[in-house]
N, C-alpha and C positions, 0 to 999 in steps of 0.2 A: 504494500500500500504506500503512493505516493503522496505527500500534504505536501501543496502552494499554498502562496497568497498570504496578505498581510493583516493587520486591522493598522487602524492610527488613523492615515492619511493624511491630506494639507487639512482637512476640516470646510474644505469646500464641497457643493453639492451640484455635481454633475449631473447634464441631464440624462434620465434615463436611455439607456445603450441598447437593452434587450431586444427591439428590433435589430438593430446591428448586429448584434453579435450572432444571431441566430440565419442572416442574411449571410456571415460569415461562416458559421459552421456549415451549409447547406454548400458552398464551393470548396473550404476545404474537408470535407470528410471523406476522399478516396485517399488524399494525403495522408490525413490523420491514421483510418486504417491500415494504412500502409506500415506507419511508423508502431504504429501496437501489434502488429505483424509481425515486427520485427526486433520486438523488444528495445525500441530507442525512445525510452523513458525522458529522459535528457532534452531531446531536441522535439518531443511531444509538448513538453511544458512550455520550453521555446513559443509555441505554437499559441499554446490555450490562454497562458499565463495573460498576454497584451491583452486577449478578446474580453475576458472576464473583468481588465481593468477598465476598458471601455463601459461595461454595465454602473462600474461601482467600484472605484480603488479601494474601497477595504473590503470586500467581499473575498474571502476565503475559499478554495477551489480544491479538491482531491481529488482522485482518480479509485475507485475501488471495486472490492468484485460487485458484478451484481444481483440480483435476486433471481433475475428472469435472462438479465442478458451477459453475455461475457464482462462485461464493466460498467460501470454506472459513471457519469460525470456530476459530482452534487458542487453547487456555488451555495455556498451557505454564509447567512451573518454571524457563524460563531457566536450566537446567545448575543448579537447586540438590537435587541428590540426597532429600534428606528431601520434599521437596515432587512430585517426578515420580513417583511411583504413584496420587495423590492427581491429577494430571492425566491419568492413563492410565484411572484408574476413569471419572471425568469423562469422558471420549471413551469408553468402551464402555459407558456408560448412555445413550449417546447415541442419540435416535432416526434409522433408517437416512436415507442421504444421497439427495437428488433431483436433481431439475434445476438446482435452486439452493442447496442447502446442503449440505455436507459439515462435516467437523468430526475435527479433530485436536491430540493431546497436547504435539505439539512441532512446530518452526516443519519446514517440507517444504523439497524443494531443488524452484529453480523453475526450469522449464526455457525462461525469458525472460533469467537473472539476467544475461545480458550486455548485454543491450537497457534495463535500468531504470537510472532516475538519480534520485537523491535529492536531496534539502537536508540536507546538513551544513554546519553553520557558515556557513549563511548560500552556501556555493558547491554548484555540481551536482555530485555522488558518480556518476560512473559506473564501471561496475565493468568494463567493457571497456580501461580505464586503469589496470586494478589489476594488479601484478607480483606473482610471489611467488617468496623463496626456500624452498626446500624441503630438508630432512635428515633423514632415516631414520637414528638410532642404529643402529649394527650389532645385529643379533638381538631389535631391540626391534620392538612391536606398535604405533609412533605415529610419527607424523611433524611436527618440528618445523618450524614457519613466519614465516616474516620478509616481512610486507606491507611493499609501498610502491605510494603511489600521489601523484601529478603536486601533491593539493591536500595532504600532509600536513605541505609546510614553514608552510603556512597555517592550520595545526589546532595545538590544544593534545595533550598527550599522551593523557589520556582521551577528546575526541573520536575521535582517532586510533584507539585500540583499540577503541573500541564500533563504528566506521563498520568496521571489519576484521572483528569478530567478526561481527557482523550478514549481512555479506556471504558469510562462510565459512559460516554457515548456509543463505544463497539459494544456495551454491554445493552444495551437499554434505546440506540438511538438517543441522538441531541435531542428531538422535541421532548420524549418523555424526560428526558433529564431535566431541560425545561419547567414541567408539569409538575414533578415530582418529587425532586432532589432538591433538597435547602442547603443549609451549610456543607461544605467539603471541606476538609482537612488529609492530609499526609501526616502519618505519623514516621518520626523513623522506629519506635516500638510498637507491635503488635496491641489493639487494643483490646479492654475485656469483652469478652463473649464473641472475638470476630468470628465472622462463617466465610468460607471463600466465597468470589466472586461472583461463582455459578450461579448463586443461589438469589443477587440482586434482580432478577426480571422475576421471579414469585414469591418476593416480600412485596415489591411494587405492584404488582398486579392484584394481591388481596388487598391493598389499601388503597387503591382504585376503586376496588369493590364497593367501595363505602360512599363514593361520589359516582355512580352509574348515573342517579337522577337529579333533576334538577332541585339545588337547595337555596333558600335566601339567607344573609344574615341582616339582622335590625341591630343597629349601632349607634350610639348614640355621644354628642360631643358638642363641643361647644366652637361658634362662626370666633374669627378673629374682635370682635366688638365682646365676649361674654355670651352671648347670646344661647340657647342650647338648640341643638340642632340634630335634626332623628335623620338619616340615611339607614335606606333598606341594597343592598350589595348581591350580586350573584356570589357565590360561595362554593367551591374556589372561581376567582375572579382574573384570566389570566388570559394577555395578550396572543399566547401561542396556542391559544384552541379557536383563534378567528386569525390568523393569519395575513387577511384581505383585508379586513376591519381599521383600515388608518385613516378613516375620516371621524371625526367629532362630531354629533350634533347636538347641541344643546338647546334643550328647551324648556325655557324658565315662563310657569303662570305662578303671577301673582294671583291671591286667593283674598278673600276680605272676611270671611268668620273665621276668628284664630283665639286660641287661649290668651292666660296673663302672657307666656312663652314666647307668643309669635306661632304658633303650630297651628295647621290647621282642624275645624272641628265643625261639626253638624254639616249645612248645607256644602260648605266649602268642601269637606272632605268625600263625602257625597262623589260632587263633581271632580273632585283628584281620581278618584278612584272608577269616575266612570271615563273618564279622559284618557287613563292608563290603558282598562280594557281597551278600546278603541284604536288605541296606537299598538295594544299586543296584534288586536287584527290586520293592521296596518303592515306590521312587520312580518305576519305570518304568512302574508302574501306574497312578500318580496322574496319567499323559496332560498330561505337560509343568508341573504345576503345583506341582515341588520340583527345589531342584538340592542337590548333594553341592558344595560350593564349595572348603573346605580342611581337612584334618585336620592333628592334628599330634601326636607322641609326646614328651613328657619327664618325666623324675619318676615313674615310673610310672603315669601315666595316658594316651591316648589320647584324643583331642578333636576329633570330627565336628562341621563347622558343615555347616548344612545352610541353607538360605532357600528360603519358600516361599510361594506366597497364601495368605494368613488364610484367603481363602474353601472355602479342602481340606481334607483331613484331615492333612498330614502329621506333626502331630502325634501326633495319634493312633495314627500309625503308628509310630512312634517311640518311643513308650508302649509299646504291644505288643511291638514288637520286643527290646528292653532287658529284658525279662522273663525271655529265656534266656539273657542271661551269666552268667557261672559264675564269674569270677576275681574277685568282689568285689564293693560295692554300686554301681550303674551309678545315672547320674542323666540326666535330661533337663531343659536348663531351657530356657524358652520367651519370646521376648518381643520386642516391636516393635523394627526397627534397618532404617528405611526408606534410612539411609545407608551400609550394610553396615559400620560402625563398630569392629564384632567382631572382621572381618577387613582391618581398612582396611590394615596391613602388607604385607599380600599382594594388593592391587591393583593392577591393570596399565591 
C-alpha cells in the first residue's frame, strides 16, 4: 500500500478541480494501466499526485487493494471536516468501477489488515502485534483507545500516533473511525485489559447497536446575555453520516407567548411544533438530501438549523415554508458550513 499527499497547504481555496481531474483521468488511464502493469509505483504517483492537487492541495490520495477491483484510488480529507464533501463529490463524479479500478472518498477497512506490515521508523508495523485498550464513556456514542504495540518504545511520539491512527483506519475504515472513535493514545506500555486489534470492528459494531435508530437529546444552557436556553440535538450528531450536507440553513421564528425565560409556551409552542412537523414533511420529500440537525429556543426566538446539498432545493423550501408564520418576521439565512461550525456545541 502506497500513501500520497499532504494536508497544510497555502490556506487558500481553490476552485473546485473534480471536473478536471476526472476529464484527466478519462485520457490518461491506458497510461496509468500501463504503469500498474508494471509495477512503477514511483512514476504512477508522478502521474496522480498533480491531478489530485488540482481538486484540492490538501486532499490526501492512496493507492490500495480493492474490494471488487484490483485497486481502489481513494482522495480522502484525512478526518478534516471542511475538506470531506469536496472528496465525497470527487468519488460520485467518478466514472463506475471495473475490473481494475474503483475509487473512494475515504481510506476502506481492509479485510487483510492483520496480515500487512509496514515500514515505520525504519522497523516492520505489523498490526497482528497491535493491543488495544478500549473504554466506552457510560451513555456516550465513542469509544476511547489506548494503542500499544511491541515497536513503540522504538518510535517517537508522532510516529506512534500516525502508525495507530493509520491502522484504526485498515481496521474499521476512516468514516467509522470518524463515527466512533474518541480519544487515541499510543502507549509505549501495554494497557490494562488490552485485546488485540482483531477484535476492534465487534466492540464497535455492538455499540453501534445502541444508535440503529433515530435519538434526540434536550439540553439545556444559557444565550451569551444569561438568558437560558433549551436546544433539542440529533444524538449522535455528526458531520460524517451526511457527507453532502455543507450548506446551513437557518431559520429563526420569532414567537410572542413565552414564559418569565423567554421560552416559548401555549399558542406559540402550538405553532413551533406545528411548523416543525411541516418542515419534517418538507424534508422528507427532498429523498434524503436535508437533515433537521438542532433547534433551539431562547429570547424569544426559535432557531432551526437545518444542513443540506447545495445541489436540492432545501432552501427553497425553506423560503416557502417561512411564509406562513404569523408571530413575527421569520428569517432564513443560508450559507456554506462544510464543518457544521453553526452547530459545533452540539456535536457528538
Amino acid at each position: 500500500m502506497r500513501l500520497f499527499g499532504r494536508k497544510g497547504g497555502s490556506g487558500e481555496e481553490p476552485a473546485d478541480g473534480t471536473a478536471e481531474f476526472w476529464s484527466w483521468w478519462a485520457g490518461a488511464r491506458p497510461e496509468l494501466d500501463a504503469m500498474v502493469a508494471a509495477g512503477e509505483a514511483d512514476r504512477l504517483a508522478e502521474w496522480i499526485a498533480p491531478a489530485v492537487q488540482v481538486v484540492h492541495p490538501s486532499l490526501v490520495w492512496e493507492i490500495a487493494p480493492g474490494r471488487d477491483a484490483d485497486q481502489a484510488l481513494v482522495v480522502t480529507a484525512a478526518g478534516d471536516p471542511e475538506l470531506r464533501p469536496l472528496a465525497h463529490r470527487w468519488a460520485a463524479a467518478a466514472p463506475p468501477a471495473d475490473t481494475l479500478w474503483e475509487f473512494h472518498p475515504s481510506r476502506q477497512p481492509n479485510p487483510h489488515a492483520m496480515d500487512i506490515s509496514i515500514d515505520v521508523g525504519g522497523h516492520g508495523f505489523r498490526l497482528d502485534e497491535l493491543v488495544l485498550g478500549l473504554r466506552v464513556p457510560h451513555g456516550g456514542p465513542r469509544l476511547d483507545v489506548v494503542a500499544h504495540h511491541p515497536l513503540f518504545g522504538l518510535l517517537d511520539s508522532d510516529t506512534r500516533t500516525e502508525a495507530t491512527l493509520l491502522a484504526l483506519d485498515w481496521l474499521l475504515g476512516e468514516d467509522d473511525v470518524a463515527r466512533w472513535v474518541g480519544d487515541v493514545s499510543a502507549s509505549q506500555v501495554p494497557p490494562i485489559d488490552a485485546v488485540p486489534a482483531v477484535h476492534l470492528p465487534g466492540v464497535v459494531a455492538d455499540l453501534a447497536s445502541d444508535f440503529r435508530h433515530e435519538q434526540w437529546a434536550l439540553l439545556e444552557g444559557e444565550t451569551a446575555t444569561g438568558a437560558r436556553l433549551i436546544a433539542t440535538a440529533r444524538y449522535p450528531l455528526r458531520p460524517v453520516d451526511h457527507p453532502l450536507f455543507d450548506q446551513h440553513i437557518a431559520i429563526t421564528l420569532p414567537y410572542r407567548h413565552r414564559d418569565a425565560d423567554g421560552l416559548p409556551v401555549g399558542p406559540s409552542l402550538e405553532a413551533l411544533r406545528d411548523f416543525e412537523e411541516r418542515l419534517a414533511g418538507r424534508i422528507s420529500r427532498l429523498h434524503g438530501s436535508a437533515v433537521l440537525a438542532v433547534h433551539t429556543s431562547a429570547e424569544g426566538q426559535r432557531v432551526l438549523h437545518v444542513y443540506a446539498d447545495p445541489a436540492g432545493d432545501a432552501a427553497v423550501h425553506a423560503e416557502e415554508l417561512v411564509v406562513s408564520w404569523e408571530e413575527g418576521r421569520p428569517r432564513v439565512d443560508v450559507a456554506s458550513d462544510p464543518g457544521w461550525i453553526a452547530v459545533s456545541p452540539f456535536l457528538s
